[in-house]
C-alpha positions as CSV (number, residue, x, y, z in Angstrom):
1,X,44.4,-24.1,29.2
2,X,43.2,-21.1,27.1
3,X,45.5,-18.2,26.9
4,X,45.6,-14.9,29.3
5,X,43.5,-12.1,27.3
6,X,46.1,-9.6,26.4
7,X,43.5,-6.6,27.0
8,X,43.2,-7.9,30.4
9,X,45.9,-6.0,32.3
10,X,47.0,-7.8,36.1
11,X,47.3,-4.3,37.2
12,X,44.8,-2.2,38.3
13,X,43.2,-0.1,35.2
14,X,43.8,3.9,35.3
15,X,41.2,6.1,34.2
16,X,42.9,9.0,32.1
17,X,41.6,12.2,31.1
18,X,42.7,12.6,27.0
19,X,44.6,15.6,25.5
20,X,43.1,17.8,22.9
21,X,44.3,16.1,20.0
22,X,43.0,12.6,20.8
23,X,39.8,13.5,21.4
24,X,39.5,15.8,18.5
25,X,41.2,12.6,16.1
26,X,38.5,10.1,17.6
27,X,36.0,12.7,17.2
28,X,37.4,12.9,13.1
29,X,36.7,9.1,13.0
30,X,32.8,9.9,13.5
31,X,32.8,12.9,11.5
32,X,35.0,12.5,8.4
33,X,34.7,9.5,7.3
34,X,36.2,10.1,4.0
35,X,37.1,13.1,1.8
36,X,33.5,13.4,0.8
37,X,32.5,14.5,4.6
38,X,35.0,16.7,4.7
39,X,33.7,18.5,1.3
40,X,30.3,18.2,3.3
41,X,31.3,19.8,6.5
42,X,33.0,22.5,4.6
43,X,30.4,22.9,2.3
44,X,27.5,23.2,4.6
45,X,29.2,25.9,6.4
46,X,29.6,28.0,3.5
47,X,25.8,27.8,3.2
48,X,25.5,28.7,6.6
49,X,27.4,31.7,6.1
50,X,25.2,33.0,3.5
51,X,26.9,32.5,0.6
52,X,25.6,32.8,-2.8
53,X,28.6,31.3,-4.8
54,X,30.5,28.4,-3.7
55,X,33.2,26.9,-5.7
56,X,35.2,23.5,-4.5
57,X,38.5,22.1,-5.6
58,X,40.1,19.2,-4.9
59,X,42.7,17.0,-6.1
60,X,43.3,13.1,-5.9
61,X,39.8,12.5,-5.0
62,X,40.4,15.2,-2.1
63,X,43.4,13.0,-0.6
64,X,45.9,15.7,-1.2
65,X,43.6,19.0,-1.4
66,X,40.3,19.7,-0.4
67,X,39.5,23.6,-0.9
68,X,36.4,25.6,-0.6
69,X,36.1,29.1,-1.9
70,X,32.6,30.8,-0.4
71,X,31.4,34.7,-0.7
72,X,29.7,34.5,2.8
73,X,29.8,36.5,5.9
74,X,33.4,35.7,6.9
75,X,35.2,35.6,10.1
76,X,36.7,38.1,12.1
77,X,40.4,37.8,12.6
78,X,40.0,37.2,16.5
79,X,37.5,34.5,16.7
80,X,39.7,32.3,13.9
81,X,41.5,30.1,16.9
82,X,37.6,29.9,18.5
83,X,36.3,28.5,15.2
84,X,38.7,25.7,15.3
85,X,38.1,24.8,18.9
86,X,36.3,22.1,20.2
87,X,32.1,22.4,20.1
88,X,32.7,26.3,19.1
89,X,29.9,27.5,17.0
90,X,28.1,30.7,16.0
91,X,25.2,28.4,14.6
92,X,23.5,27.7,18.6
93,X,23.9,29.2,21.8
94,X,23.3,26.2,23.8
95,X,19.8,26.6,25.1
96,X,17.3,24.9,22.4
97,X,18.7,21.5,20.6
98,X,15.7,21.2,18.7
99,X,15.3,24.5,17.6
100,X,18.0,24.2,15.0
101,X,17.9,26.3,11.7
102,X,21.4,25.3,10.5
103,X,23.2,22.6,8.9
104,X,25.7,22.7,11.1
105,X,25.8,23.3,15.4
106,X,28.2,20.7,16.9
107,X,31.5,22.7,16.6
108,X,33.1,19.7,15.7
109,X,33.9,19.7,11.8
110,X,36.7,22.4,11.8
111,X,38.4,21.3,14.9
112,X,38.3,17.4,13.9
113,X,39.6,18.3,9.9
114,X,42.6,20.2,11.8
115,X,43.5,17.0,14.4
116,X,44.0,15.0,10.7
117,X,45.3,16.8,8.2
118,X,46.9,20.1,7.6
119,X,44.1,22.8,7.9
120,X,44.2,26.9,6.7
121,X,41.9,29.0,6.9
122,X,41.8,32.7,5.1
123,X,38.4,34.8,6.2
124,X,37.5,38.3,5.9
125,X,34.6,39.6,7.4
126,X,32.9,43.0,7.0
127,X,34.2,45.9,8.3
128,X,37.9,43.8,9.6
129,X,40.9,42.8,7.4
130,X,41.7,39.3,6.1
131,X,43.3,37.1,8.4
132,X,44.7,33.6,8.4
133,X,45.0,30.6,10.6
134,X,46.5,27.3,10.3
135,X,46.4,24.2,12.4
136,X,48.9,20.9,11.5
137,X,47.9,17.4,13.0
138,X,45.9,19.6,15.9
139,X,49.0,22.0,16.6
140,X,47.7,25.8,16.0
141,X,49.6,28.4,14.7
142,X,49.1,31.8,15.3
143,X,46.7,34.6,13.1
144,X,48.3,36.4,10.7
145,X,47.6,39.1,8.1
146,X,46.4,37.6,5.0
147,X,44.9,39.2,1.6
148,X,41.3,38.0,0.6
149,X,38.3,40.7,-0.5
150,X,35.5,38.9,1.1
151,X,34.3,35.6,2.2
152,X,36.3,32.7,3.2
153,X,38.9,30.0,1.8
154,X,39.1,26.7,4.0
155,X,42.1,24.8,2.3
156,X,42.2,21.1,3.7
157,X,45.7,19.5,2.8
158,X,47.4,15.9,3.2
159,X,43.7,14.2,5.0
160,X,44.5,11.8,7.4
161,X,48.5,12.7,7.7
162,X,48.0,12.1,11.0
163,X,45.9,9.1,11.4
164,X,48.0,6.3,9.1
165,X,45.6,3.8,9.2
166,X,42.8,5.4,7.7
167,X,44.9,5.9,4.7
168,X,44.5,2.4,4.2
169,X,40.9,2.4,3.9
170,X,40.7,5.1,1.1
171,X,39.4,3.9,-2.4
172,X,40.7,4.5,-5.5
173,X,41.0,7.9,-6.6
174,X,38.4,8.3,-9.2
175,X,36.1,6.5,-6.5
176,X,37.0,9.4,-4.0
177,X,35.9,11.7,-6.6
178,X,32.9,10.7,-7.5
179,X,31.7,10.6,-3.8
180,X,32.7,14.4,-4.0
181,X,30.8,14.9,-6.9
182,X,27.6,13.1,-5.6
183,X,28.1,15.1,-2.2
184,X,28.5,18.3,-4.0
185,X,25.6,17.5,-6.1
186,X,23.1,16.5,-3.4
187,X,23.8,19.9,-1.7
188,X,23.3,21.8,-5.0
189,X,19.7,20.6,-4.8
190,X,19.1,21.4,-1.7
191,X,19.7,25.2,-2.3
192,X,18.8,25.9,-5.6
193,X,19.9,29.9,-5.5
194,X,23.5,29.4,-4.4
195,X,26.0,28.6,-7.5
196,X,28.2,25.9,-7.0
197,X,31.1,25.1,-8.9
198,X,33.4,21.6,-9.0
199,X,37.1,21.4,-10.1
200,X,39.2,18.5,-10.0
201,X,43.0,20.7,-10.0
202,X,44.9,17.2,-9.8
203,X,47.9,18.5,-11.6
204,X,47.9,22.0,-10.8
205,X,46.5,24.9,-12.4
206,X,43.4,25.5,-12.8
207,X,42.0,22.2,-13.8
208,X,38.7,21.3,-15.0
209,X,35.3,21.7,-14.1
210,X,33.7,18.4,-13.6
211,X,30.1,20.0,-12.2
212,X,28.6,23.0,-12.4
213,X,24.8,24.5,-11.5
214,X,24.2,28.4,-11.6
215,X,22.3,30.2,-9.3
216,X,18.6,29.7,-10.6
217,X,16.3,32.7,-10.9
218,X,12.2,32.8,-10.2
219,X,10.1,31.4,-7.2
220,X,10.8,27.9,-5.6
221,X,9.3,25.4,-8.4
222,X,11.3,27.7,-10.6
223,X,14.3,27.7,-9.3
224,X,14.1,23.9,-8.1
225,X,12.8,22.7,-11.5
226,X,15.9,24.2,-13.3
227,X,18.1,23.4,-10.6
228,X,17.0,19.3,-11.0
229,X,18.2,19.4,-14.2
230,X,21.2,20.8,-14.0
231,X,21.7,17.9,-11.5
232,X,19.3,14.9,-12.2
233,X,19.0,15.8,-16.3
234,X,17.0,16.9,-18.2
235,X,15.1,13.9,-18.9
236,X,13.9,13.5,-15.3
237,X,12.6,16.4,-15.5
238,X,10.6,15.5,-18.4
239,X,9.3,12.8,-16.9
240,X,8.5,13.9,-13.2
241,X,5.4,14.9,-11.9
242,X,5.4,18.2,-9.6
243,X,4.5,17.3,-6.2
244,X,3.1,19.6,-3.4
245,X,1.2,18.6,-0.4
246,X,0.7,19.6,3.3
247,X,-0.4,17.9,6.4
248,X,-0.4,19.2,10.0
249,X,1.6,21.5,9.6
250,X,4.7,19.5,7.8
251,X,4.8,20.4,3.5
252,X,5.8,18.2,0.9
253,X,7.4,19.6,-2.4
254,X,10.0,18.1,-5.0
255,X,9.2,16.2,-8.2
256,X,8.7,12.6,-8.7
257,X,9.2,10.5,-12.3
258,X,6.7,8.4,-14.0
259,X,6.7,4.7,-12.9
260,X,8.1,3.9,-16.5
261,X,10.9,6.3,-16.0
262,X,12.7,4.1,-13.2
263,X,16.1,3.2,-12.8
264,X,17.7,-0.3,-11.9
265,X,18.9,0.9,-8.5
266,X,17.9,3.2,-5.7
267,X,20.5,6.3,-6.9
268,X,18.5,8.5,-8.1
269,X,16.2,9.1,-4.7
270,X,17.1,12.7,-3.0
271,X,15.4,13.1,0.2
272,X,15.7,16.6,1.9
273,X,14.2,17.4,6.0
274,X,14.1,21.4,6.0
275,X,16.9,21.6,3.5
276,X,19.2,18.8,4.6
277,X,19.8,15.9,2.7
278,X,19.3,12.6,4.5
279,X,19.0,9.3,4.0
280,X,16.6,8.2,6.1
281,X,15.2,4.6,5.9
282,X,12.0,5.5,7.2
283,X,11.4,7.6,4.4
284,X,12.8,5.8,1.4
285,X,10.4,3.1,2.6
286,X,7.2,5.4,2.5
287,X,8.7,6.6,-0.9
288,X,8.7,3.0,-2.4
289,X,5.9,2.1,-0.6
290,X,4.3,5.2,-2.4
291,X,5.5,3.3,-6.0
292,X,4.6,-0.3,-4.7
293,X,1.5,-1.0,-6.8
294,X,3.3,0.6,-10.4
295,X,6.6,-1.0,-10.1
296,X,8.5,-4.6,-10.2
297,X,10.7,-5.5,-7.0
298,X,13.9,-5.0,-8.7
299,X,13.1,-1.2,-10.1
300,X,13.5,1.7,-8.1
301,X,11.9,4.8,-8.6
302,X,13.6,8.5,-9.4
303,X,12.7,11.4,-7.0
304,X,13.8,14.0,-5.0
305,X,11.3,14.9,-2.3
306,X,11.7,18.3,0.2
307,X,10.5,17.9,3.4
308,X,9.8,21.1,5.6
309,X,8.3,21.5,9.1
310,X,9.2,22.9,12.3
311,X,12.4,22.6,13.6
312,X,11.0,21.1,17.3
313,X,9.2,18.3,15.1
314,X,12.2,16.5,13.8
315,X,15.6,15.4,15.6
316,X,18.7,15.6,13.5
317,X,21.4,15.5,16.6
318,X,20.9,11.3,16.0
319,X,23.7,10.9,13.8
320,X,27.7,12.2,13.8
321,X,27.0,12.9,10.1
322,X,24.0,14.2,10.5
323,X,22.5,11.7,7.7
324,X,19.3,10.4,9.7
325,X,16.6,12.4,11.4
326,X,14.1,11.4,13.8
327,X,10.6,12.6,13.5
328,X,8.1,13.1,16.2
329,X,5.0,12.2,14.2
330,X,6.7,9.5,12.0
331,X,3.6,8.1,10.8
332,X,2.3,11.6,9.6
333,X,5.4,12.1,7.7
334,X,5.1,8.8,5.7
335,X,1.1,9.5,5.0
336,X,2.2,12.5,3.8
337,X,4.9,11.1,1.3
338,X,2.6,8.2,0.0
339,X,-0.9,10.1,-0.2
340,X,1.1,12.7,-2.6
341,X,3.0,10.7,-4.6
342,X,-0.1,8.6,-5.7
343,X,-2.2,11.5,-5.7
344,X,0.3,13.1,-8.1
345,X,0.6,10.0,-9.8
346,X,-2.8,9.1,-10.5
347,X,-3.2,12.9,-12.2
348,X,-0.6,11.9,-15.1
349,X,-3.2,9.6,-16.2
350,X,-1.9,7.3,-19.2
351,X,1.1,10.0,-19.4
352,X,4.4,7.4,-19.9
353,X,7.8,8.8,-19.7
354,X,9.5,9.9,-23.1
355,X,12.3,7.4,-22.6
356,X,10.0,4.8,-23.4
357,X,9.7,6.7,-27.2
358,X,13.4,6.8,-27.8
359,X,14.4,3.2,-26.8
360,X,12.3,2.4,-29.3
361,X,13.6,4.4,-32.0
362,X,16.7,3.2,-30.8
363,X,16.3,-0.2,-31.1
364,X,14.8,0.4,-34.5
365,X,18.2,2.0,-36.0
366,X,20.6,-0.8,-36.8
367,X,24.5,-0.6,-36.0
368,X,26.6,1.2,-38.2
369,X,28.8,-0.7,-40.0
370,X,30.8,1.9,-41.4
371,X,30.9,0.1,-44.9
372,X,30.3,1.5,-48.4
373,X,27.5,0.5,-50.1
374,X,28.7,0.0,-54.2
375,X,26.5,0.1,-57.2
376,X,26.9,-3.8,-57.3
377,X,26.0,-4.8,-53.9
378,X,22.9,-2.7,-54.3
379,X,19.1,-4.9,-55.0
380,X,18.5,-5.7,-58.4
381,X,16.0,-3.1,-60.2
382,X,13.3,-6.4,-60.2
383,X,12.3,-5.9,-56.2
384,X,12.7,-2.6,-56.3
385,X,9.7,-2.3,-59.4
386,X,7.9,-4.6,-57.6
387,X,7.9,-2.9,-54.3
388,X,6.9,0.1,-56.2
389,X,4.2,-1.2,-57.6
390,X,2.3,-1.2,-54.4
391,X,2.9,2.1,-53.7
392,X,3.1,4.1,-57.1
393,X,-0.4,5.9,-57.8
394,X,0.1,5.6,-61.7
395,X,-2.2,2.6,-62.0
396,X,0.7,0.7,-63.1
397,X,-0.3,-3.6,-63.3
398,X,0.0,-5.3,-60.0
399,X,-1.4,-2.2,-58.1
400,X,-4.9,-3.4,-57.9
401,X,-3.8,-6.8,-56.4
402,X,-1.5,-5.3,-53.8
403,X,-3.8,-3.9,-51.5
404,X,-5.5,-7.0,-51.1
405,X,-2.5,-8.7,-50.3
406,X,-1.9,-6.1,-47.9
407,X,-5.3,-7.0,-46.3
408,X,-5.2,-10.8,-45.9
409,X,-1.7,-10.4,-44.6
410,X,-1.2,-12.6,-41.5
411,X,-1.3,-11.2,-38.2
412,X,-3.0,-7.6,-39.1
413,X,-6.3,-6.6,-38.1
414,X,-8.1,-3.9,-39.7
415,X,-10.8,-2.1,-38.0
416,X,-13.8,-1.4,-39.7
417,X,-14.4,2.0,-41.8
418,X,-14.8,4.7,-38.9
419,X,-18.1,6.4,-37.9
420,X,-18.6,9.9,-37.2
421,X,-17.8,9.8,-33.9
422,X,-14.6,8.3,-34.3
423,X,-13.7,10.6,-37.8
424,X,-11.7,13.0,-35.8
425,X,-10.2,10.4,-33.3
426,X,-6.5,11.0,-33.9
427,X,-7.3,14.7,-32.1
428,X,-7.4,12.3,-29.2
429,X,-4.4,12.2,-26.5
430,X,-4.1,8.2,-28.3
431,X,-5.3,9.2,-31.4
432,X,-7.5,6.7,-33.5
433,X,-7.2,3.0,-34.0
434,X,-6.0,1.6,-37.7
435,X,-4.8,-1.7,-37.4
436,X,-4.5,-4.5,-34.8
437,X,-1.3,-6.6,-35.7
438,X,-0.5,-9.8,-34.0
439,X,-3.6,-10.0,-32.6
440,X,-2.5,-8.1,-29.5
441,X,-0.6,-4.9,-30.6
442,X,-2.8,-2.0,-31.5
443,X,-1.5,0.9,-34.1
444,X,-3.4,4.2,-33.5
445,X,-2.7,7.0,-35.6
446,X,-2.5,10.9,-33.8
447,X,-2.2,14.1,-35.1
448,X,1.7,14.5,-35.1
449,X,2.6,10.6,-34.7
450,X,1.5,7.0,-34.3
451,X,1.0,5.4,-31.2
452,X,1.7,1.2,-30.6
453,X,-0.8,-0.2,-27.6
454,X,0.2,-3.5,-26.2
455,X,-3.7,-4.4,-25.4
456,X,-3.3,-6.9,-23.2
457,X,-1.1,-4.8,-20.7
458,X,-3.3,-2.0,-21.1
459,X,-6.4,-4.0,-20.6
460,X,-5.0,-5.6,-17.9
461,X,-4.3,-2.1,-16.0
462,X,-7.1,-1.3,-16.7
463,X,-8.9,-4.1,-15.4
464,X,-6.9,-3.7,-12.3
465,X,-7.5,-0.2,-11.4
466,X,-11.5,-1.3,-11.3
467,X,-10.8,-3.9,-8.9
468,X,-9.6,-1.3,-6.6
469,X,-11.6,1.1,-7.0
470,X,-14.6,-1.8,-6.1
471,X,-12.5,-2.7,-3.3
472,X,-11.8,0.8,-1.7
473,X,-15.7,1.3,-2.0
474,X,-17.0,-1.8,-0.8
475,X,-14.0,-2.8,1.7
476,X,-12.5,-6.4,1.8
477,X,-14.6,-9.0,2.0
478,X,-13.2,-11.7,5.5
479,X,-14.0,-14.8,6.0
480,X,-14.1,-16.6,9.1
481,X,-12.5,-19.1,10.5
482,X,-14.5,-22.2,11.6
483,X,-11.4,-22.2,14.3
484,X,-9.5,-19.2,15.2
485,X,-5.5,-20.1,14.9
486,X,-4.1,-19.1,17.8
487,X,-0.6,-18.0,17.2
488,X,1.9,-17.5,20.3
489,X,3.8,-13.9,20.5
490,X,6.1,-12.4,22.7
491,X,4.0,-9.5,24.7
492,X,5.3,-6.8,22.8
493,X,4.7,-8.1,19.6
494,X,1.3,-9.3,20.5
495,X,0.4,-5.9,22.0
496,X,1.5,-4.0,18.9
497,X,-0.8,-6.3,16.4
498,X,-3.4,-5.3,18.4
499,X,-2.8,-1.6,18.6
500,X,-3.1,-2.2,14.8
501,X,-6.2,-4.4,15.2
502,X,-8.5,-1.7,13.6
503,X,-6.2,-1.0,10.8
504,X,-6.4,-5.1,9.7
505,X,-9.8,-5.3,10.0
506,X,-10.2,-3.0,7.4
507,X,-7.7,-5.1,5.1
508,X,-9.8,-8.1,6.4
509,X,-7.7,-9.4,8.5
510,X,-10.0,-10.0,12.3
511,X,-7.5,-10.6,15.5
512,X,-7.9,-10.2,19.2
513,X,-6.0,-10.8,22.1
514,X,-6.1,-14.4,23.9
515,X,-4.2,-13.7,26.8
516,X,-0.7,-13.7,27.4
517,X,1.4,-12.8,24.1
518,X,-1.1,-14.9,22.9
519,X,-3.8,-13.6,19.6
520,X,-6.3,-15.3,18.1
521,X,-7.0,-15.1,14.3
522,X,-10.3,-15.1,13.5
523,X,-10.9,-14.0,9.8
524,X,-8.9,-13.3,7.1
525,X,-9.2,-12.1,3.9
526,X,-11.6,-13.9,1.9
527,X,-9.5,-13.2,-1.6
528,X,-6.5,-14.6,-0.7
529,X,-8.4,-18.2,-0.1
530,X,-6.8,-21.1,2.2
531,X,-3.8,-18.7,4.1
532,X,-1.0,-19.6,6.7
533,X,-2.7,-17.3,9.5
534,X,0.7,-17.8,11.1
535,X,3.2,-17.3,8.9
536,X,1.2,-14.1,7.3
537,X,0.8,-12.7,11.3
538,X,4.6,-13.1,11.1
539,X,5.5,-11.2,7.9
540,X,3.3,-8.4,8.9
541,X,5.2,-8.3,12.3
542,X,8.4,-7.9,10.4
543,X,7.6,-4.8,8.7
544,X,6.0,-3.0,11.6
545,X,9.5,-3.6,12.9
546,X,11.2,-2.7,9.3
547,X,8.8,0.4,8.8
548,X,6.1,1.0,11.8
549,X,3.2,0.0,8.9
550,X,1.8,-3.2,7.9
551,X,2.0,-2.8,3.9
552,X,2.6,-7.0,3.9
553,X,-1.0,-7.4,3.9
554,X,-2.3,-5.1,1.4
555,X,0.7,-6.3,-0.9
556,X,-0.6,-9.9,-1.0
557,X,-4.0,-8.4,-1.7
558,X,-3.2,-6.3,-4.4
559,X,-0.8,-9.3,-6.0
560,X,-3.8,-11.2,-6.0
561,X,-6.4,-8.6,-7.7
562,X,-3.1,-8.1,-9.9
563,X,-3.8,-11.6,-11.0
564,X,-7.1,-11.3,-11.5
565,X,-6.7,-9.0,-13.8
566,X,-4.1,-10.2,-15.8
567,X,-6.5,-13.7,-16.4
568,X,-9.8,-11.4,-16.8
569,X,-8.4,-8.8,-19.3
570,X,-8.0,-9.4,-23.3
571,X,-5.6,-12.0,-24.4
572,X,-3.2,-12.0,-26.8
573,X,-4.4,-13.5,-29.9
574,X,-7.7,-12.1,-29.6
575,X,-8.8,-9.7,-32.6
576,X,-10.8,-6.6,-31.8
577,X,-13.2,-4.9,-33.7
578,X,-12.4,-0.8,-34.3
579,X,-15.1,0.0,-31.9
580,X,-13.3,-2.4,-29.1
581,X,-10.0,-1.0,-29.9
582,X,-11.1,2.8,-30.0
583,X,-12.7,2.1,-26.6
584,X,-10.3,0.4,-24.8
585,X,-7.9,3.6,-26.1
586,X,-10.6,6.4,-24.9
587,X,-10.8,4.4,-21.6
588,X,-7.0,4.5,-21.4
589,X,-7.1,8.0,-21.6
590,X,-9.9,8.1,-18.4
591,X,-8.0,5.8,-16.0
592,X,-5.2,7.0,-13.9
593,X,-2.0,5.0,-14.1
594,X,-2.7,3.6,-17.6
595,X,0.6,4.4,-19.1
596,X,2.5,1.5,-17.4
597,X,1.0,-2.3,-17.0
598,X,0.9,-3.7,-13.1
599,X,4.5,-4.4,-13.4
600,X,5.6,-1.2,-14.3
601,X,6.4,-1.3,-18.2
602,X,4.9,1.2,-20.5
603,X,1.6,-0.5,-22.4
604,X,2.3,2.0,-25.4
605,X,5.4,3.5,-26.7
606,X,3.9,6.7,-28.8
607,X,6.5,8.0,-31.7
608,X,6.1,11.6,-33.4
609,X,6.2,11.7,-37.1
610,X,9.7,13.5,-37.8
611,X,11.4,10.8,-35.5
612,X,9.7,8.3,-37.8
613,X,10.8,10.0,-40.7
614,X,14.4,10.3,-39.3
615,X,14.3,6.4,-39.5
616,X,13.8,6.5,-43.5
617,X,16.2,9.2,-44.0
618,X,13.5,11.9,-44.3
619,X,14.5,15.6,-43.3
């Protein structure tokens, strides 16, 4: 006999109306989830307020302290107990949810950090005198005279005194911190003119800064550029293309890295809806999808993307934390992300990120040993003459016989003596081909450098890009099915393949209704050969449910022109002539996306010549 349910009461259930402080604790358990969203909360409030410098302290990992120090408009001493009441704001008056300007408008944050922890507030607004309130585990006390020249200090002590258990879900200290720090950070780009300033006082004192950013100067790229920096590093900004773009009424800044500056995971992807930083899988997916034809499934690409339009186009009341928006166009949102990025992407031409340079001059310098070199241990005088032979201009014996050496040497390819149109070559972006070693690698030579081409992955690219660009100009070629598979849907999935009926046909890809949640597959594309209508009818399915597109498609298409490419371009082993090689680097220069091969590694790694002189000890 299975046991009575012990939620199941025998007595009839009461229905209760909750005091204050419940309501405002459960209403902490949406809001705050951890010391981070606190910092958030408080943070975004300072912004609201109009401040200009913000500085934040907290100490172990905002457990114990949580403070934020803002020069914004203040409070007036009388409305202090409003702001820590329940759904008080100054932010909305009620009437227009949509029309929403603010980061914050629920009322919720203040009251909800003062039903957990031990809450003060110290605000002074213009034209009143400082004032202070306190709440303790929900329990006000009254306003008193405090002494503050302007702005506002919200000093969060003791989180989640008054709610045990969460306590027990905290991380590690130095975890808690860094979500501060990525918080803080994430809202620094965001509003570029405001300074911002991180402590971790652990200990007391002052402590020590662990981030700073200072209010940037100029117009917006200005200010954003520098501000990026300060946050993402310097090296992504290096490496990032400027992105700017409008559609119906919705515009598109930020900046976005090169396909061969990516990173391992998805961390360094900052997406912003009219200032607020979300993270939104609607648009992380048109941001990838935007990078799907330049990088590998397991590399993620750096960007941070600012989204602006009107207020009554996008929902952000669809989260407690305010983290995910809801659009009202979603598919004009995601054009708009993908058509830019390539667009922007497509102008770098063979640009490759720097990084790619100082790997390689990395993995060039062997590992100090930190031994000393003696007299004894050093090569004999022998194969040091001889080595100097082949350089030394004296015409000292063995000179004449080294060059040819140096030409029947395996592996190396020299081109043939250059013509007049190639004598000024190395002016070129790529410079002028020298040698071919290997039989794959090419060695160029520029005006302040050298330049190492891997020819078949820059052949290949190449190669690739002309298959699209046939592709987009003649369409997909279909083939037809001597029988149409008929493959059995529920009624709304059938009905929303056909809705994207039009869309498919253009990827080659024919279906029609059959009755019923019933289609009927009657071409597809003539590329991809013998396919499993089925199973691909399925997988297209699943991402209009992932990400309202059908990408699945094109993705097979453009893995298969990928191969294509990679069995029609140059080999390795194959030598080129000097005319092959300088071509295939001018056309390099010509086609967009050159710079990294169809998996997304860079097809040549370009050095400058002090950083090869640094490697022979050269100053």
């Amino acid at each position: 006999m299975p046991a009575a349910n012990p939620k199941i009461s025998t007595n009839s259930p009461v229905i209760r109306q909750l005091d204050e402080a419940a309501i405002n604790r459960i209403a902490a358990g949406e809001v705050v989830e951890r010391p981070a969203s606190a910092v958030k909360e408080l943070v975004e409030n300072a912004i609201d307020a109009g401040a200009r410098r913000i500085e934040i302290a907290y100490a172990q990992g905002g457990k114990t302290l949580i403070r934020v120090t803002d020069d914004g408009c203040g409070i007036p001493g009388a409305d202090l107990p409003l702001a820590l009441s329940r759904h008080a704001t100054s932010k909305i008056d009620g009437s227009d949810l949509l029309n929403i300007h603010t980061f914050g408008f629920r009322g919720e944050a203040l009251p909800s950090l003062g039903a957990v922890g031990r809450l003060s507030i110290t605000s002074r607004a213009t034209g009143h005198d400082a004032a202070e309130v306190s709440v303790t585990g929900g329990v006000m006390a009254p306003v008193r005279p405090a002494a503050l020249n302007a702005g506002t200090v919200v000093e969060l002590r003791d989180l989640f005194f008054a709610t045990p258990a969460r306590l027990k879900f905290m991380r590690t200290d130095r975890a808690e911190a860094q979500a501060i720090t990525e918080t803080v950070k994430r809202l620094a780009m965001a509003e570029p003119f405001v300074a911002f300033t991180l402590r971790d006082v652990t200990g007391g004192g002052e402590g020590r800064i662990t981030f700073r950013a200072d209010a940037e100067t100029g117009d917006l790229f200005d200010g954003l550029r520098g501000r990026l920096a300060s946050v993402m590093g310097r090296e992504f900004i290096e490496n990032a293309v400027r992105i700017e773009a409008e559609r119906e009424g919705i515009s598109l800044i930020g900046y976005a890295a090169l396909p061969t500056y990516s990173r391992g995971a998805a961390v360094a992807q900052h997406v912003f809806v009219n200032g607020r930083p979300v993270r939104d899988k609607a648009l992380t997916g048109a941001l990838r999808a935007a990078y799907m034809d330049f990088l590998s499934r397991d590399r993620h690409p750096a960007a941070a993307l600012f989204i602006d339009c009107e207020p009554t186009r996008v929902d952000v009341n669809v989260h407690p934390a305010k983290s995910e928006v809801r659009f009202r166009d979603p598919g004009t949102v995601r054009g708009l992300i993908i058509s830019a990025l390539r667009h922007a992407l497509a102008e770098a031409g063979h640009r490759a990120s720097s990084t790619v340079a100082d790997a390689t001059l990395g993995a060039m310098r062997p590992e100090p040993t930190g031994a000393r070199v003696y007299q004894m241990d050093r090569p004999s005088p022998g194969p040091l003459r001889t080595g100097a032979m082949v350089f030394d201009p004296s015409g000292a014996p063995g000179l004449a016989e080294a060059p040819a050496a140096w030409d029947t040497a395996p592996g190396v390819q020299q081109p043939d003596a250059p013509d007049a149109a190639e004598a000024g070559a190395e002016h070129h972006p790529l410079g002028a081909a020298r040698a071919q070693v290997h039989e794959n690698y090419i060695i160029a030579q520029t005006a302040d450098g050298i330049v190492i081409v891997d020819g078949h992955a820059a052949h290949e690219r190449l190669v690739y890009e002309k298959l699209k660009t046939q592709m987009a100009e003649n369409g997909v070629a279909a083939q037809a099915l001597l029988i149409p598979e008929i493959v059995e849907l529920s009624d709304g999935d059938a009905a929303r393949l056909i809705d994207m009926a039009d869309d498919l046909a253009q990827l080659g890809l024919g279906i029609e209704s059959f009755g019923g949640g019933a289609i009927a597959v009657r071409e597809t594309p003539a590329i991809l050969g013998t396919v499993d209508a089925r199973a691909l009818i399925l997988d297209i399915l699943d991402e209009l449910t992932d990400s309202g597109t059908a990408e699945t498609l094109r993705t097979r298409i453009d893995a298969i022109l990928s191969r294509i490419a990679c069995h029609g371009s140059v080999r390795t082993g194959r030598r080129l002539q000097g005319d092959e090689m300088n071509a295939l680097l001018r056309e390099m220069e010509a086609t967009p996306h050159s710079g990294q091969c169809n998996h997304g590694r860079p097809t040549y790694v370009e050095l400058k010549l002090a950083d090869i002189e640094k490697l022979f000890g050269r100053t």
